[in-house]
N, CA, C and O atoms as a GROMACS GRO file, in nm:
protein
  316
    1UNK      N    1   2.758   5.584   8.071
    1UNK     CA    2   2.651   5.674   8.036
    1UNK      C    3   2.690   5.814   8.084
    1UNK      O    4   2.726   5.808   8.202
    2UNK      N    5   2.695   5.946   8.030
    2UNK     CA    6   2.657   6.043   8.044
    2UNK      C    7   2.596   6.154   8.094
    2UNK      O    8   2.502   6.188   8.022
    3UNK      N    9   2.614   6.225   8.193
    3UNK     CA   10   2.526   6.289   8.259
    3UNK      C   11   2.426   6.384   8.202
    3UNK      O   12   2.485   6.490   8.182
    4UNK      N   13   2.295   6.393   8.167
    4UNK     CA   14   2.196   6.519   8.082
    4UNK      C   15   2.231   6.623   8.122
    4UNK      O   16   2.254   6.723   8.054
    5UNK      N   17   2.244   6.604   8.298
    5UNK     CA   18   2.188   6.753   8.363
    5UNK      C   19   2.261   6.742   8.511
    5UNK      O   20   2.208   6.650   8.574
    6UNK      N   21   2.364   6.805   8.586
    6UNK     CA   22   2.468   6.803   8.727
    6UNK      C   23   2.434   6.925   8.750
    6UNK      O   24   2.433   7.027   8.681
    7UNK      N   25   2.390   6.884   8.919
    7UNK     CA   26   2.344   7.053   8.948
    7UNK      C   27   2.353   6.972   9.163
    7UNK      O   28   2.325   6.855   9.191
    8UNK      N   29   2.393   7.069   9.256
    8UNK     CA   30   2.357   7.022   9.374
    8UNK      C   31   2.215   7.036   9.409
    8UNK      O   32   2.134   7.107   9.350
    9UNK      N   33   2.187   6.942   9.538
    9UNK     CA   34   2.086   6.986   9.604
    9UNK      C   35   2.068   6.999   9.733
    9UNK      O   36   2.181   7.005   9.780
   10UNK      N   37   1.992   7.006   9.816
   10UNK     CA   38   2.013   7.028   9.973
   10UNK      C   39   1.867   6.988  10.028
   10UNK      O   40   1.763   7.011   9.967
   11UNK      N   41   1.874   6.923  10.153
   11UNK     CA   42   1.729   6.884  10.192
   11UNK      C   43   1.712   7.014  10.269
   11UNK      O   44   1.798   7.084  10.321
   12UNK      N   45   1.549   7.033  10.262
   12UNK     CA   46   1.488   7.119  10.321
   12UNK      C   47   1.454   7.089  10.472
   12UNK      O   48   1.483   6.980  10.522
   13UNK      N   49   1.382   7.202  10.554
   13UNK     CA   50   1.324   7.165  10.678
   13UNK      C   51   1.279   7.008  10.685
   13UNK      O   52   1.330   6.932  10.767
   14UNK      N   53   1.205   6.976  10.614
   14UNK     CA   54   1.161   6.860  10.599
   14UNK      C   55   1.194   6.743  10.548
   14UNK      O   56   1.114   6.649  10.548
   15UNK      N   57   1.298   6.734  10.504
   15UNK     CA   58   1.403   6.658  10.456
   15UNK      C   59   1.399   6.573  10.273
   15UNK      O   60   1.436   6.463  10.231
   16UNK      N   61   1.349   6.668  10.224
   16UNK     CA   62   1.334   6.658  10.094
   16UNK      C   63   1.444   6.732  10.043
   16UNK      O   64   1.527   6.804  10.097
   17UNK      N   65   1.416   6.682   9.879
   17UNK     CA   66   1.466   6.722   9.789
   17UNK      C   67   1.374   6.797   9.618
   17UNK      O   68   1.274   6.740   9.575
   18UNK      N   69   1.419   6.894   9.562
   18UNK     CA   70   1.413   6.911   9.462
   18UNK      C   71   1.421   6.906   9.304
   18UNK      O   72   1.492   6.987   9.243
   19UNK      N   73   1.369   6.838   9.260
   19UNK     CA   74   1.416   6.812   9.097
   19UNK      C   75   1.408   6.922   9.005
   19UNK      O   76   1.303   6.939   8.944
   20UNK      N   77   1.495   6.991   8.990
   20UNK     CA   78   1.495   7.063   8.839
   20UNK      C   79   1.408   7.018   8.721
   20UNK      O   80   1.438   6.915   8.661
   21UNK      N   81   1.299   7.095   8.685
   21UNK     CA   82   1.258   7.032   8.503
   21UNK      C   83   1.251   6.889   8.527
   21UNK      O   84   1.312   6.813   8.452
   22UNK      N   85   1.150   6.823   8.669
   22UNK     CA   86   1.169   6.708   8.626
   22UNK      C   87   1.037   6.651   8.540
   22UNK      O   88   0.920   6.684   8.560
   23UNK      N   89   1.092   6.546   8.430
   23UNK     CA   90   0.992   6.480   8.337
   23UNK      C   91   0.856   6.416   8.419
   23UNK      O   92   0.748   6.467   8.387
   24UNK      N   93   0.854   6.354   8.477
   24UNK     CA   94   0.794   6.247   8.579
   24UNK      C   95   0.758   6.305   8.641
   24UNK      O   96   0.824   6.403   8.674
   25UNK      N   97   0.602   6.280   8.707
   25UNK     CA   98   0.546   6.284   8.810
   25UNK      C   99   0.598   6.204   8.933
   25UNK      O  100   0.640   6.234   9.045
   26UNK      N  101   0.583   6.126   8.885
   26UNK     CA  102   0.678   5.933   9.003
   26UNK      C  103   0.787   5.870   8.957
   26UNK      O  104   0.832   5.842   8.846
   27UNK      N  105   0.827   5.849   9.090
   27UNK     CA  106   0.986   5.790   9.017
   27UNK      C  107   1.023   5.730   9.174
   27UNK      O  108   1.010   5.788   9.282
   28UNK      N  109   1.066   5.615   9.151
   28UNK     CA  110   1.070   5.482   9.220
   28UNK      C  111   1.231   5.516   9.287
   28UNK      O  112   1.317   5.532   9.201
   29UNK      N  113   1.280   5.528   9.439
   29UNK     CA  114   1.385   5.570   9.478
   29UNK      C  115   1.428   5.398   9.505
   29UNK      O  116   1.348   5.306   9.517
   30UNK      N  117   1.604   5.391   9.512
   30UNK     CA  118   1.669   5.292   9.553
   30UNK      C  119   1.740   5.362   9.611
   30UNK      O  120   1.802   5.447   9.547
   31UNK      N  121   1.758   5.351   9.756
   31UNK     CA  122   1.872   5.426   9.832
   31UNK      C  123   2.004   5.292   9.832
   31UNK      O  124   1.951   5.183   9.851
   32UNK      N  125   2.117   5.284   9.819
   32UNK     CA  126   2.201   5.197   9.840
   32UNK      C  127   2.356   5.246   9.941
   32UNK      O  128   2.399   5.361   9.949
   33UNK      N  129   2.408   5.142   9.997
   33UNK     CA  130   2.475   5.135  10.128
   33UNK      C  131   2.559   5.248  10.085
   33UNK      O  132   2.543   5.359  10.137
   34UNK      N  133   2.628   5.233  10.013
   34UNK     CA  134   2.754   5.331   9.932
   34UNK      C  135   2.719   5.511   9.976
   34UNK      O  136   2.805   5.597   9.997
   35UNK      N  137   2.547   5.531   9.982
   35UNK     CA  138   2.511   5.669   9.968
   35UNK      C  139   2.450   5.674   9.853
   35UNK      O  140   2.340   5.730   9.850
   36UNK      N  141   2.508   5.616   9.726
   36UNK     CA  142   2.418   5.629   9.607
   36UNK      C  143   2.262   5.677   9.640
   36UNK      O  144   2.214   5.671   9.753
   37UNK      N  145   2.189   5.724   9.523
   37UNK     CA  146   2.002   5.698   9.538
   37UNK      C  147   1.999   5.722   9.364
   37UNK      O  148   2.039   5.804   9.282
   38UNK      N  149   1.924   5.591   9.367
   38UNK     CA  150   1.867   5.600   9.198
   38UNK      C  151   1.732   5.629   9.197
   38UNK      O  152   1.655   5.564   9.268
   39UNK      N  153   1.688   5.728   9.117
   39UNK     CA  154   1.549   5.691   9.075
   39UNK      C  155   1.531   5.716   8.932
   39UNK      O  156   1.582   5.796   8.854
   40UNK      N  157   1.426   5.603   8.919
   40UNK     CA  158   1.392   5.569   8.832
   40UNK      C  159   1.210   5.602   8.792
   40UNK      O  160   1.122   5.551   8.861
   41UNK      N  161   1.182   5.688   8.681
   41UNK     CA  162   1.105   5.742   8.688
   41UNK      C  163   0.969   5.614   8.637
   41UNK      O  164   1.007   5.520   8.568
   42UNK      N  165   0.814   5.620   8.678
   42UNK     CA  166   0.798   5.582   8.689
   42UNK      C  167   0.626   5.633   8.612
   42UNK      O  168   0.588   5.746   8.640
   43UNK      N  169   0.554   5.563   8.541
   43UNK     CA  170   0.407   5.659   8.478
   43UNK      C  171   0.303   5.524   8.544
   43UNK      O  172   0.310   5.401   8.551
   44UNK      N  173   0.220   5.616   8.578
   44UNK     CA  174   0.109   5.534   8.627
   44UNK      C  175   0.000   5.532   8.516
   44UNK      O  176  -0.067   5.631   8.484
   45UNK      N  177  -0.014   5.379   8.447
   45UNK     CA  178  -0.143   5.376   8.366
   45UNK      C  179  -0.251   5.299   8.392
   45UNK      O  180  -0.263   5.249   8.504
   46UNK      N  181  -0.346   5.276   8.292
   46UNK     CA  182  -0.437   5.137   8.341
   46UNK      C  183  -0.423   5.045   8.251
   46UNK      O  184  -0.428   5.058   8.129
   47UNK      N  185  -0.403   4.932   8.325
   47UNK     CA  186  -0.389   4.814   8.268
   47UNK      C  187  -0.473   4.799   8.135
   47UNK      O  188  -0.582   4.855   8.123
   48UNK      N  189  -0.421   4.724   8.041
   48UNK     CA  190  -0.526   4.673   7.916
   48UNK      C  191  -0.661   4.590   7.979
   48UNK      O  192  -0.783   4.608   7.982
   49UNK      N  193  -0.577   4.504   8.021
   49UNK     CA  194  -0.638   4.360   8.013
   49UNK      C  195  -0.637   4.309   8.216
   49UNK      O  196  -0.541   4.313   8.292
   50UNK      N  197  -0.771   4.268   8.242
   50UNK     CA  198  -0.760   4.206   8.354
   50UNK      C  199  -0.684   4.078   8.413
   50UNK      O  200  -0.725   3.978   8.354
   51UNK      N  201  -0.609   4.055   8.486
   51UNK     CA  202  -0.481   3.971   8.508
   51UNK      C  203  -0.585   3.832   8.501
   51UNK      O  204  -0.706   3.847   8.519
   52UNK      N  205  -0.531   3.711   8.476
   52UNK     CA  206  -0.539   3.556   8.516
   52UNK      C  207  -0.607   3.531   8.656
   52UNK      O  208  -0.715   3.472   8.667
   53UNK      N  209  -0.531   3.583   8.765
   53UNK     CA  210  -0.554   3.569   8.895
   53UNK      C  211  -0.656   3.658   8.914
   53UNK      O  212  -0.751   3.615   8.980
   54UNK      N  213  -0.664   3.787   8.869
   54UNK     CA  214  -0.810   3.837   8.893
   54UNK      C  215  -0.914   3.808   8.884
   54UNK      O  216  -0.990   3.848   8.972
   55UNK      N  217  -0.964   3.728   8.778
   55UNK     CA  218  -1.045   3.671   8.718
   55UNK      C  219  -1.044   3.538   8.786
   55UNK      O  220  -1.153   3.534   8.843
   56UNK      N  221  -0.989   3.442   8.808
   56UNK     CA  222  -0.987   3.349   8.872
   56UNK      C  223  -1.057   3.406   9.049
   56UNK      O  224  -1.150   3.348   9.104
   57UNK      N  225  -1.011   3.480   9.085
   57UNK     CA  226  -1.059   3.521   9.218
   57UNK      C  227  -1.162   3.588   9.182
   57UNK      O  228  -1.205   3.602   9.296
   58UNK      N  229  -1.246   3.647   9.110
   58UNK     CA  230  -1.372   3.695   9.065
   58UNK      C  231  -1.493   3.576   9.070
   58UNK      O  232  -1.609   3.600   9.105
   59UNK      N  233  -1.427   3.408   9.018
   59UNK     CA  234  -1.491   3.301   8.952
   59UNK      C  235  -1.477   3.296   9.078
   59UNK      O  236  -1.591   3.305   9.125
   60UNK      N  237  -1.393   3.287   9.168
   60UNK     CA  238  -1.433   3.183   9.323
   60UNK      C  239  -1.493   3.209   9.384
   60UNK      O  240  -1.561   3.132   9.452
   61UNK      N  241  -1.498   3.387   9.390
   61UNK     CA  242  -1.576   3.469   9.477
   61UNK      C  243  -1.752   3.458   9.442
   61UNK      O  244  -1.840   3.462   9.528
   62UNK      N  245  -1.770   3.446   9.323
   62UNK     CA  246  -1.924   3.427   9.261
   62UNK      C  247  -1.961   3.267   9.290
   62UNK      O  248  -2.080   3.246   9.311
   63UNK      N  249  -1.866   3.145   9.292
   63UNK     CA  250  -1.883   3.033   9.340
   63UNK      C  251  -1.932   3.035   9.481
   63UNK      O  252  -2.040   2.980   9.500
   64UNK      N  253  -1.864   3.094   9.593
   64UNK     CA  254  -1.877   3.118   9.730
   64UNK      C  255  -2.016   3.161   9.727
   64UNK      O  256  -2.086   3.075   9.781
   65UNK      N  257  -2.077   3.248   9.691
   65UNK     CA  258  -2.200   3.306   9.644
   65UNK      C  259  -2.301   3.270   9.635
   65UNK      O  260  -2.399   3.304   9.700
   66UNK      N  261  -2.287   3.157   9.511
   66UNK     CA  262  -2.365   3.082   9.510
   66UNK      C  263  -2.448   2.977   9.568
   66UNK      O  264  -2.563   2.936   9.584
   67UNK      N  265  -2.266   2.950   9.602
   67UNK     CA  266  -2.304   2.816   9.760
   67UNK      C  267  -2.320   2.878   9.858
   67UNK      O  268  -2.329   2.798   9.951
   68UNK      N  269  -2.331   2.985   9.894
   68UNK     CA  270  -2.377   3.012  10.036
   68UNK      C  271  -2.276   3.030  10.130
   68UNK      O  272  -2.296   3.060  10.247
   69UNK      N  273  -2.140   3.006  10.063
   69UNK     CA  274  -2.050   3.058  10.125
   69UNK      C  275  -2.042   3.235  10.180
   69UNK      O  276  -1.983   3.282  10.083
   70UNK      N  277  -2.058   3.315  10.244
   70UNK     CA  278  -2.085   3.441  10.242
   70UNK      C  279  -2.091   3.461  10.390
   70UNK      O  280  -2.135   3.379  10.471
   71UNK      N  281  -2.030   3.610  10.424
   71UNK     CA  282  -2.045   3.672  10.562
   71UNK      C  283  -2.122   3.705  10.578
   71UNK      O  284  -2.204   3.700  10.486
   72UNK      N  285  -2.165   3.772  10.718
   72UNK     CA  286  -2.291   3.787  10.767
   72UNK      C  287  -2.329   3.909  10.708
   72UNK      O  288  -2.233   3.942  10.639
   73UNK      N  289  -2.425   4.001  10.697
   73UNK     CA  290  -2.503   4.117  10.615
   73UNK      C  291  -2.406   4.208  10.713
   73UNK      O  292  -2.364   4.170  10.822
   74UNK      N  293  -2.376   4.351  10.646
   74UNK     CA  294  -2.302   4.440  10.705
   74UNK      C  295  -2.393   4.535  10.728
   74UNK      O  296  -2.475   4.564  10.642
   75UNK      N  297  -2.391   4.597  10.853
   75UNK     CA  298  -2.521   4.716  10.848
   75UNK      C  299  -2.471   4.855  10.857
   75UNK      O  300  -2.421   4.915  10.952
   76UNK      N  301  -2.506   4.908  10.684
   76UNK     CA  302  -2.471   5.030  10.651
   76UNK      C  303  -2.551   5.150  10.655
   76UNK      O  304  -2.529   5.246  10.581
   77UNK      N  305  -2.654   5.146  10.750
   77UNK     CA  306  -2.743   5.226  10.809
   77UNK      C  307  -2.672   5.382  10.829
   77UNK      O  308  -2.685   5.489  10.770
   78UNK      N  309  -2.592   5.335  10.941
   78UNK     CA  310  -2.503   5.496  10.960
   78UNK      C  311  -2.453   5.559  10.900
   78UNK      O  312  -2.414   5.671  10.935
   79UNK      N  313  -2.428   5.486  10.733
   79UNK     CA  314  -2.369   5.610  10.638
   79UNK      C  315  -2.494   5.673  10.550
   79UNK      O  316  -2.474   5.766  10.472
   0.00000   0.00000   0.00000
């Protein structure tokens, strides 16, 4: 593969770095032994559809509920 775009960079006081024009808001770092660092950019959306296991833990949690499974009352007075 090809490089788009070769340019240096340098960490700051704080030990960052700079991206030129970068596309991405987020982007997922892999540092590896060699020195390499990949990142891989990364978009945060919302899901379509609620997962299997969510829903399943929704059904147990309203079961618990029902039966009387449940913690003691929390007292939210002070907020």
């Amino acid at each position: 593969m090809e490089a788009v775009k070769s340019y240096n960079v340098h960490l700051d006081s704080k030990k960052r770095i700079t991206l030129r024009g970068a596309i991405y808001q987020y982007y997922n770092v892999k540092e590896y032994e060699n020195g390499c660092i990949m990142l891989e950019p990364r978009e945060l959306t919302v899901p379509e559809t609620i997962s299997v296991q969510t829903l399943e833990d929704m059904d147990n949690a309203i079961r618990n509920f029902k039966s009387g499974k449940v913690s003691d009352p929390i007292d939210l007075s002070d907020f």
